[in-house]
C-alpha positions as CSV (number, residue, x, y, z in Angstrom):
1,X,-28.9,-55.5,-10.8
2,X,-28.5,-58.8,-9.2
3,X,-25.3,-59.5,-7.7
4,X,-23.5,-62.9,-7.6
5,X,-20.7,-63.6,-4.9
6,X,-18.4,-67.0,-5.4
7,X,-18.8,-68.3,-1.8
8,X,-15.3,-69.8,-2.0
9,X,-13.9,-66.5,-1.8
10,X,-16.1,-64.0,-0.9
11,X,-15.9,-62.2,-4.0
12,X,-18.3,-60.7,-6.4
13,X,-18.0,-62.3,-9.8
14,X,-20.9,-61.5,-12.1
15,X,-23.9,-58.9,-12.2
16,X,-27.0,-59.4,-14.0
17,X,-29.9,-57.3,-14.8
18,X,-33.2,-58.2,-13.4
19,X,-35.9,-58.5,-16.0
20,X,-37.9,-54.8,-16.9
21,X,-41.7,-55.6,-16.6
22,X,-41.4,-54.9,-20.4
23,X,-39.2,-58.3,-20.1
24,X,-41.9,-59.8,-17.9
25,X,-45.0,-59.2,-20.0
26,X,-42.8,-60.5,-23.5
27,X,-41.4,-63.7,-22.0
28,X,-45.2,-64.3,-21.0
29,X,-47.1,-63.3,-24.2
30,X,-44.7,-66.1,-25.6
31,X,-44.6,-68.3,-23.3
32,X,-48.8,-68.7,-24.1
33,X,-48.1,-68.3,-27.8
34,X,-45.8,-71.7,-27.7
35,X,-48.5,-73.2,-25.6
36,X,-51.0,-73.2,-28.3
37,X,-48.7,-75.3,-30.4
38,X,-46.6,-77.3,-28.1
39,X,-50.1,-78.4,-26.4
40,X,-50.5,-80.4,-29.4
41,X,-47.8,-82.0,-30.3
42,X,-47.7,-86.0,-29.7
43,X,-45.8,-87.8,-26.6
44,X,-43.0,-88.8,-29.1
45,X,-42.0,-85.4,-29.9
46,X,-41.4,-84.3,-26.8
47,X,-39.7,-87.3,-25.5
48,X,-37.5,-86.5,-28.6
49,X,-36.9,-83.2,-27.1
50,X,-36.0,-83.9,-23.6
51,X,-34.1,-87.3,-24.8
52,X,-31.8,-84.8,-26.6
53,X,-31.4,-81.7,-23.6
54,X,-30.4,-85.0,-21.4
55,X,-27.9,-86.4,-23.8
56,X,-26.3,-82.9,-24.4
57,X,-25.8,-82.3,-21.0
58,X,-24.3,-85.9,-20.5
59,X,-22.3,-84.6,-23.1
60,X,-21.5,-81.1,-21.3
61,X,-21.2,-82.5,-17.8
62,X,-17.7,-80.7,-17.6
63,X,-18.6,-77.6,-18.8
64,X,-21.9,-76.9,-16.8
65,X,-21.1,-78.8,-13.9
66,X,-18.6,-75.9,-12.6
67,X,-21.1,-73.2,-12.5
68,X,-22.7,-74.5,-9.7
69,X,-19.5,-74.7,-8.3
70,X,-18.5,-71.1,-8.7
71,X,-21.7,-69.7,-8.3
72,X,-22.8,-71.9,-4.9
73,X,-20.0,-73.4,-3.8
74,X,-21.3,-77.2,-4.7
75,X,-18.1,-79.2,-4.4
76,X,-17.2,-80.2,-8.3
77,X,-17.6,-83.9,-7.7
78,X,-21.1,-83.5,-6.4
79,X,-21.5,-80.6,-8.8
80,X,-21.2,-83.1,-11.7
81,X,-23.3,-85.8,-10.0
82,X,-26.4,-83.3,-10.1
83,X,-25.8,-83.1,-14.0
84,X,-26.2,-85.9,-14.9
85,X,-29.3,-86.9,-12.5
86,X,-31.1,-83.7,-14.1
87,X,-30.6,-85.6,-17.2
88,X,-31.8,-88.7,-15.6
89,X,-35.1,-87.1,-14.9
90,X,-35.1,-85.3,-18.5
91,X,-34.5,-89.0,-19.8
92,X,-37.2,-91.0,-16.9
93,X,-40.3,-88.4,-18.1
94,X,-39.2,-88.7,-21.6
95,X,-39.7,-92.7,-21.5
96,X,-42.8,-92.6,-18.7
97,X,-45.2,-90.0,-19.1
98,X,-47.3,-91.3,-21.6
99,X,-48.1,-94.0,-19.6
100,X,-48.5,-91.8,-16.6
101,X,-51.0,-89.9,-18.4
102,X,-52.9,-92.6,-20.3
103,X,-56.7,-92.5,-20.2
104,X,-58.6,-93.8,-16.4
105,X,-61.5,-96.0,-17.9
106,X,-64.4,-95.9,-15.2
107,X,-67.2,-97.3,-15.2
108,X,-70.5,-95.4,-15.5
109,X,-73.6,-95.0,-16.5
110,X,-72.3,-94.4,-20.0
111,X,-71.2,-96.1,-23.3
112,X,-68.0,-95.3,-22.0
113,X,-66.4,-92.7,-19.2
114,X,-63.1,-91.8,-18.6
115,X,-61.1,-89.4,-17.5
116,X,-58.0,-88.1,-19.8
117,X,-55.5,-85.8,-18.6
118,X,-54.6,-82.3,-20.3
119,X,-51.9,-79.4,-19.8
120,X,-53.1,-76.0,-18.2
121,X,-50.9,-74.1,-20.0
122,X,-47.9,-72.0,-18.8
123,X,-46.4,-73.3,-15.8
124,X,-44.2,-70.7,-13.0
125,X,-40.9,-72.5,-11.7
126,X,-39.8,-70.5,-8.5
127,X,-36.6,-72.1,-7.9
128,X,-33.3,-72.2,-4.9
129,X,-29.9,-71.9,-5.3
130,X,-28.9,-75.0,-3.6
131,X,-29.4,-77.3,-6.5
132,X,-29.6,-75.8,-9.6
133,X,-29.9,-78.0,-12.4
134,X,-31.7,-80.8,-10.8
135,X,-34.3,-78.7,-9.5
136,X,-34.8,-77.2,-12.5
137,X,-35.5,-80.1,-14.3
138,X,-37.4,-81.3,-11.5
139,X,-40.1,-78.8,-12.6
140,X,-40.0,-78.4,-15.9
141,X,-39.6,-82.2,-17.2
142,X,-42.7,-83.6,-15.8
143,X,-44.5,-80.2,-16.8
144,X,-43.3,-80.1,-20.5
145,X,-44.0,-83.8,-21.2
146,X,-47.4,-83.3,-19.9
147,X,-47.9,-80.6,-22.8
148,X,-47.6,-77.3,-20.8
149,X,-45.0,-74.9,-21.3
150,X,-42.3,-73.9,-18.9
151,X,-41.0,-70.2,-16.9
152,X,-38.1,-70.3,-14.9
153,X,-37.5,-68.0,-12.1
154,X,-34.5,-69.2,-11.0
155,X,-32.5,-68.0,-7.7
156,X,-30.9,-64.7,-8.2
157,X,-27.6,-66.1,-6.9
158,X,-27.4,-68.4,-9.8
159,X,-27.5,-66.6,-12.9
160,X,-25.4,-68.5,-14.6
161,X,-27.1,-71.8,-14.4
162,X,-29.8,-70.4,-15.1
163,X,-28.8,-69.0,-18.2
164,X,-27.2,-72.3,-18.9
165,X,-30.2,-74.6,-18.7
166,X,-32.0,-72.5,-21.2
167,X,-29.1,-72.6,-23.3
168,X,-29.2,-76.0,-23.3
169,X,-33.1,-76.2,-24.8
170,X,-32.1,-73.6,-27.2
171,X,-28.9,-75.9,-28.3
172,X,-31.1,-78.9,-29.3
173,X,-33.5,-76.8,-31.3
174,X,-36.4,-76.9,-28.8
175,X,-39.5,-74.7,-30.2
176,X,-39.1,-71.1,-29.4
177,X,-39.9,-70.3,-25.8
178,X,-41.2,-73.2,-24.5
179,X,-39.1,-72.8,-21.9
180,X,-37.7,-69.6,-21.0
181,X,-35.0,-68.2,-18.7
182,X,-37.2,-65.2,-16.3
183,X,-34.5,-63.3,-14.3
184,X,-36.8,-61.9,-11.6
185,X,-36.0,-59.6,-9.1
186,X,-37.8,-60.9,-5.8
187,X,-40.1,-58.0,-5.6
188,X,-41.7,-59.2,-8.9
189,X,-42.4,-62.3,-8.3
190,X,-46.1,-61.8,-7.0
191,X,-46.9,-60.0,-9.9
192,X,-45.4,-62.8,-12.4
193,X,-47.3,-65.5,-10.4
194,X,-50.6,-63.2,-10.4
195,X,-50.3,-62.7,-14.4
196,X,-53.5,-64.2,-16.4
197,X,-51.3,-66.4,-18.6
198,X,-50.0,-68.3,-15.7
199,X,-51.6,-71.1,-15.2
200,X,-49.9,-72.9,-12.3
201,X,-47.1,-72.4,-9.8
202,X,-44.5,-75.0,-8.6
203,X,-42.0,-73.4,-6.0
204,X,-39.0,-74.8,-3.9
205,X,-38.3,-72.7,-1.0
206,X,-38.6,-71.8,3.0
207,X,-41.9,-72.0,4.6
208,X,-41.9,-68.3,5.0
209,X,-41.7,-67.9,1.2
210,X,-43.6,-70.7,0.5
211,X,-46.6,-69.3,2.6
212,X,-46.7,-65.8,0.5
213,X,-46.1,-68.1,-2.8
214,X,-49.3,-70.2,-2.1
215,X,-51.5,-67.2,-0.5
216,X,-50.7,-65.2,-4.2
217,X,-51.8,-68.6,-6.1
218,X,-54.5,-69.1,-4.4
219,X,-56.0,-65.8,-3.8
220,X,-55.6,-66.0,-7.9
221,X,-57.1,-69.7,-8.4
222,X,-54.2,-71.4,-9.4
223,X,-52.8,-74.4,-8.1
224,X,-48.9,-74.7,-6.8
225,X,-47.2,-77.4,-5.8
226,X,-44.7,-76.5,-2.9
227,X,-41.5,-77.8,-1.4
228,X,-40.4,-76.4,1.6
229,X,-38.1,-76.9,4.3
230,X,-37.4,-79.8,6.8
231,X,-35.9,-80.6,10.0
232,X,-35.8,-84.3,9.0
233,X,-35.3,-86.9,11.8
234,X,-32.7,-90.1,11.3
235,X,-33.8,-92.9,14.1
236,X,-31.2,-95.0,15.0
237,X,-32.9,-97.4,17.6
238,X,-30.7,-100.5,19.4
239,X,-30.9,-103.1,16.7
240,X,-29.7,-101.1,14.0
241,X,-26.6,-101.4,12.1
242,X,-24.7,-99.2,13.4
243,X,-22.0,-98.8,10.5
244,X,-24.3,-98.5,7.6
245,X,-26.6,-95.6,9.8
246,X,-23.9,-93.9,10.5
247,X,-22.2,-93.8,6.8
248,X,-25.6,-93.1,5.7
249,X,-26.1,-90.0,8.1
250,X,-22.7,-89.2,7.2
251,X,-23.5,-88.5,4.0
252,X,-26.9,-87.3,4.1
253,X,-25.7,-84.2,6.8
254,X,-22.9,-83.3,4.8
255,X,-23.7,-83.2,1.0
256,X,-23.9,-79.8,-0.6
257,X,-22.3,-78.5,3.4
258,X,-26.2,-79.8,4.8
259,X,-27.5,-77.4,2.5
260,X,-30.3,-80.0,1.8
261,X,-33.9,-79.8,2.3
262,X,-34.2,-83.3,3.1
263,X,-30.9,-83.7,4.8
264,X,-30.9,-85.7,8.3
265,X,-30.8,-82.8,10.6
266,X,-32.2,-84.4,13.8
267,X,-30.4,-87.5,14.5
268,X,-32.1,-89.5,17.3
269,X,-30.4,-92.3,18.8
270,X,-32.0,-94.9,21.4
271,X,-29.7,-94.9,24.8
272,X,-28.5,-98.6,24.7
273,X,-26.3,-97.4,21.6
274,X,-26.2,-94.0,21.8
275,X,-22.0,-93.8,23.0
276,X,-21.2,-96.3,20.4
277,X,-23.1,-94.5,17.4
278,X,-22.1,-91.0,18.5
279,X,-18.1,-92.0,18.1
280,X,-18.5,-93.9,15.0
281,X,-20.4,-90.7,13.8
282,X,-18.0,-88.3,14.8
283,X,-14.8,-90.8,13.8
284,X,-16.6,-90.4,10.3
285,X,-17.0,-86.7,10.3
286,X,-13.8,-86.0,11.2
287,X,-12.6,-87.4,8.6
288,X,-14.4,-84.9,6.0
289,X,-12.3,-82.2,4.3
290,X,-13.3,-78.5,3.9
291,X,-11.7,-76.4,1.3
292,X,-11.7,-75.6,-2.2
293,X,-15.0,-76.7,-4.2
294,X,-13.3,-77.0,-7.0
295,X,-11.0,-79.6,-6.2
296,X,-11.8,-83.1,-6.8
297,X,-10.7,-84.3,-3.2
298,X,-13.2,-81.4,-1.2
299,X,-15.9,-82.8,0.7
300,X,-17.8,-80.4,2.1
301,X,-17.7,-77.0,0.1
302,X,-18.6,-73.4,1.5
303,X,-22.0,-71.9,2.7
304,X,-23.8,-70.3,-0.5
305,X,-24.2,-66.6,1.6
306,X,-22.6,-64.8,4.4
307,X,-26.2,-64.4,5.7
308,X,-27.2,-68.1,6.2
309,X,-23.4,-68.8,7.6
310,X,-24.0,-66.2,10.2
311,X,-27.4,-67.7,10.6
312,X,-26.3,-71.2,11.0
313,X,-23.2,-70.4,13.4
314,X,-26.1,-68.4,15.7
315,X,-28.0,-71.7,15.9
316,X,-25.0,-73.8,16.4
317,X,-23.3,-70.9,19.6
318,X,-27.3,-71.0,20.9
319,X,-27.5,-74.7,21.0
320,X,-24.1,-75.0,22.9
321,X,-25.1,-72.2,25.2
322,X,-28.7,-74.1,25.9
323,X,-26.1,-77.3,27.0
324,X,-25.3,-79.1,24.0
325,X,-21.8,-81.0,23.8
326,X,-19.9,-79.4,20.4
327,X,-17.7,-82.7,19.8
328,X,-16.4,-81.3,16.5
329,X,-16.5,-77.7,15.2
330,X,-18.7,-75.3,15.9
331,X,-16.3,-71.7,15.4
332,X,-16.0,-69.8,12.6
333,X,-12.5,-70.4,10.6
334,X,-10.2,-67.4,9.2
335,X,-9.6,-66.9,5.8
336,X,-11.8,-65.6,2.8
337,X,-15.2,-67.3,1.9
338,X,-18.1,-68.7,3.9
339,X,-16.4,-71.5,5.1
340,X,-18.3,-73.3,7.8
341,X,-16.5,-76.1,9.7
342,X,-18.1,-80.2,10.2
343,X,-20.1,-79.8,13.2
344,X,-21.0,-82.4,16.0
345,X,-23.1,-81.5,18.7
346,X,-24.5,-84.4,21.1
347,X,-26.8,-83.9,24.1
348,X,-29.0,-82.1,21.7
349,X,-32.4,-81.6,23.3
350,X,-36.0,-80.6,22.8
351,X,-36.3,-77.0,22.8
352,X,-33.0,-76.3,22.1
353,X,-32.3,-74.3,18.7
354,X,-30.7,-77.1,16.4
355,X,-33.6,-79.3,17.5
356,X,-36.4,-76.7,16.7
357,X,-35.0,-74.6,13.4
358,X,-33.7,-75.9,10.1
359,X,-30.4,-76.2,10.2
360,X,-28.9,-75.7,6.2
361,X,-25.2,-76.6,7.3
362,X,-22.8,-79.1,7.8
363,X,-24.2,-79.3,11.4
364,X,-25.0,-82.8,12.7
365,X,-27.7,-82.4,16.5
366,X,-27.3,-85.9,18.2
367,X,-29.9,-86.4,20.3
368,X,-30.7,-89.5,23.1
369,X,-34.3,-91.3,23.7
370,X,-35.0,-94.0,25.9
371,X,-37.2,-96.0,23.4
372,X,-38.5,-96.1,20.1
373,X,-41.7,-94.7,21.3
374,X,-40.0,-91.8,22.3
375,X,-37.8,-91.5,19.3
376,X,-40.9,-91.3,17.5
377,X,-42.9,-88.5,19.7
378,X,-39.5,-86.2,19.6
379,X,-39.2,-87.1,15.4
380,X,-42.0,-85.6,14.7
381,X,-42.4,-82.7,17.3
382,X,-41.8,-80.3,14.7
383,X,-43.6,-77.9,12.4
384,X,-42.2,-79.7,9.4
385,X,-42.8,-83.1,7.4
386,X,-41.0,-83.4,4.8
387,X,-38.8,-86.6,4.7
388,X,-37.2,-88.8,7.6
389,X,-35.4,-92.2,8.0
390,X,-35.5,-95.0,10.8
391,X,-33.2,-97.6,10.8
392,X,-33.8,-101.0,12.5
393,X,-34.9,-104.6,11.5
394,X,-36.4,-104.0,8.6
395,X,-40.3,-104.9,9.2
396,X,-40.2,-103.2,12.5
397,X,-39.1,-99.9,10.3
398,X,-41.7,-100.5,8.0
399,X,-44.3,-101.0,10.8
400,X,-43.0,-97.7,12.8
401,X,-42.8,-95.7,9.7
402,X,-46.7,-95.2,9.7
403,X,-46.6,-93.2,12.6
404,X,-43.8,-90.8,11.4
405,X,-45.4,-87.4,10.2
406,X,-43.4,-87.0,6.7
407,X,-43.9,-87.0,3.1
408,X,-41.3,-89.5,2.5
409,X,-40.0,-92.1,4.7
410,X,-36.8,-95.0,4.4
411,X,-36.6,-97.4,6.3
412,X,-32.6,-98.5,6.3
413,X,-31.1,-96.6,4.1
414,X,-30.3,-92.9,2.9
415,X,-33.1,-90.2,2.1
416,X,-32.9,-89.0,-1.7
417,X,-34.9,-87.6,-4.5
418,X,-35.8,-90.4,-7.6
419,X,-37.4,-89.6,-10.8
420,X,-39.1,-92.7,-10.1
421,X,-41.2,-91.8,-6.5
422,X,-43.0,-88.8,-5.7
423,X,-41.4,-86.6,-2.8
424,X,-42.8,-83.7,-1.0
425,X,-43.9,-82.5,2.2
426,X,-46.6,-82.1,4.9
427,X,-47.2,-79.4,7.9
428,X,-44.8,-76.3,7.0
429,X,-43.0,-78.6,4.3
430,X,-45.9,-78.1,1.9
431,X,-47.9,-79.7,0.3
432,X,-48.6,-81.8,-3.3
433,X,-45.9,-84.0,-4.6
434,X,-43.0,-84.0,-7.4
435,X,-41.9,-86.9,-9.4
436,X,-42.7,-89.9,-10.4
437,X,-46.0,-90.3,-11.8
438,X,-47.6,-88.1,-9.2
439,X,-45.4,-85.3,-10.2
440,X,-46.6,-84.8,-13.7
441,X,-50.0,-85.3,-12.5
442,X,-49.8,-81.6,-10.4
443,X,-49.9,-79.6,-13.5
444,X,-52.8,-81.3,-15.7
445,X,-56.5,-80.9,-16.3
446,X,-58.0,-84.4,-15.0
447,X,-60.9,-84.0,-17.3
448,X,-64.0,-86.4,-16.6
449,X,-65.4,-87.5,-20.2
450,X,-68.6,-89.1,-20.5
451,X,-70.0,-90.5,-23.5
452,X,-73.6,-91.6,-24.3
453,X,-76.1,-93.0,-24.8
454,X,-75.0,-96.5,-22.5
455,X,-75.3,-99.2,-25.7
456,X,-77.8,-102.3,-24.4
């Protein structure tokens, strides 16, 4: 059985049963079987399709958007926000992915060459807790308007999202089992990624998981597109503006409590402005509430687990022990739930533990560099890549940004996900990419025509 916990409270609130391998093998025997037919329907008709999931859940935003809530402890405002930005990317692949899969003419030797792009087949969603519905749909949109059909694994903390997305295809009449709900228990996730009728793998995870996840594909010929963590570096060098960094940090450390994969974790900060953007950070900080997820005025909701609160109060007490300053936070708080106070340390340092380990928290590490050169040699002495920010004159961003080892990179301005642009990682934060058009190209055959005899 797989236990869910509301982190708000610390209580246990639902118990589901993990799927029987019985389960397994039926949800995959149809999840090929819809794959015959949904391979051939047209662009239009499954636009029509995800046009109408997106519009019922703009239409269910208050209904859905509190299971999150309850189940993970997303504060209801953001909770809400992800909604309707899972519909957003339902609605972009819907409008777009013909034209991201339309025909490459090349030129050959041929009457005419080209290559045209095709769906594998069943496609393996190995999904996090942290945001449910826009991950979801993160995977499966790109993958279902390419032609393929979809199996979600979701996390087993969020059963009830889970349950809800596919409730939501089976609400608008989708075709039987093109995508279906797959309640695994972890130990039979190999297994379901090793089965014949999967064709491909996307996963969003921790390295460590992501390492077993891409030896199990690959050991089985089958390619995975993986999204890992990040300790993501924020520059703030001596021309910067100040204000908008430090709103823009603000926000970036602090939604979903830091539990963000591209969150700014490591904020580096040239001396000459170092004091001055430390207070305004921490002025803006302090400011945040903690409490209640489910009231409209919370800004920063619980940890999702007592395990990664313990974890991220051990890197936060190691830290301070190694010599960081804890300007805000930093203890645990009384009281029920996995509460985890706004967290300030300055004087951060190489080597020390919030500089060298993901930190999923509310935790901002502050740390001081004596030029851009060296904000850049600390940025990316790391084992990750997945996104990172720099903020100064603009073309001097643009121009630094090619040395910073990431997957994604902003110049000014606040590190996100958009159906429009491909994100994803390098080093330990994986590799391929998700979203825009180079998202739906991860899970198609790029088949090479050619077509003879070359007309004289």
């Amino acid at each position: 059985m797989l236990k869910v916990i509301n982190p708000a409270t610390g209580r246990q609130i639902n118990e589901v049963a993990a799927a029987t391998p019985a389960d397994i093998d039926a949800t995959m025997e149809r999840s090929e079987a819809a794959y015959r037919q949904w391979r051939h329907t047209s662009f239009a008709e499954r636009a029509e399709l995800l046009q109408k999931v997106a519009r019922h859940m703009r239409d269910n935003v208050e209904t859905l958007a509190p299971l999150m809530t309850e189940e993970m402890g997303k504060p209801i405002k953001e909770a809400r926000g992800e909604v309707i930005k899972a519909a957003w990317c339902a609605e972009h692949y819907a409008d777009h992915a013909e034209g991201y899969l339309a025909n490459d003419e090349l030129a050959s030797d041929a009457s005419r060459s080209y290559v045209r792009y095709l769906p594998l087949g069943p496609v393996l969603g190995i999904l996090p807790w942290n945001a449910p519905f826009w991950l979801a749909f993160r995977f499966c949109a790109p993958a279902l308007m390419a032609g393929n059909t979809c199996v979600m694994k979701h996390d087993p903390h969020v059963p009830a999202c889970a349950a809800a997305i596919a409730e939501v295809f089976e609400a608008v009449g989708a075709p039987a089992d093109v995508f279906q709900n797959l309640p695994l228990a972890t130990p039979d996730v190999e297994a379901a990624i090793r089965d014949r009728r999967i064709r491909a793998v996307s996963f969003t995870g921790s390295d460590r998981a992501g390492a077993k996840v891409a030896a199990a594909a690959a050991s089985e010929i089958k390619p995975a597109v993986l999204e890992l963590g990040g300790s993501d570096p924020a520059i703030v060098l001596a021309d910067a503006n100040l204000d908008e960094a430090a709103d823009a940090i603000t926000t970036s450390r602090i939604i979903n409590a830091g539990q963000s994969c591209i969150a700014a974790k490591r904020i580096i900060v040239e001396a000459p402005v170092y004091d001055a953007f430390v207070e305004k950070l921490s002025e803006r900080l302090g400011r945040l509430k903690v409490g209640d997820p489910a009231r409209d005025d919370t800004d920063v909701g619980p940890i999702a687990r007592q395990d990664l609160r313990d974890l991220l109060h051990r890197q936060v007490s190691e830290t301070i022990e190694q010599g960081a300053e804890c300007l805000l936070g930093g203890t645990l708080p009384d009281g029920d739930g996995y509460f985890y106070p706004v967290t300030l340390l300055a004087g951060v340092k190489a080597g020390m533990t919030a500089a060298c380990e993901e930190t999923f928290g509310p935790v901002a590490a502050v740390m001081k560099v004596d030029s851009a050169d060296a904000a850049l040699a600390l940025a990316n002495d790391t084992a990750y890549g997945l996104a990172a920010s720099i903020w100064t004159e603009r073309e001097r961003g643009e121009m630094l940004s090619l040395q910073m080892e990431a997957g994604q990179v902003v110049v000014n301005g606040l590190v996100k996900t958009d159906p429009r642009l491909p994100s994803g990682g390098i080093k330990r934060s994986g590799y391929g990419r998700e979203l825009g058009p180079h998202g739906i190209h991860a899970f198609v055959n790029a088949q090479q025509v050619w077509v003879g005899p070359k007309q004289e």
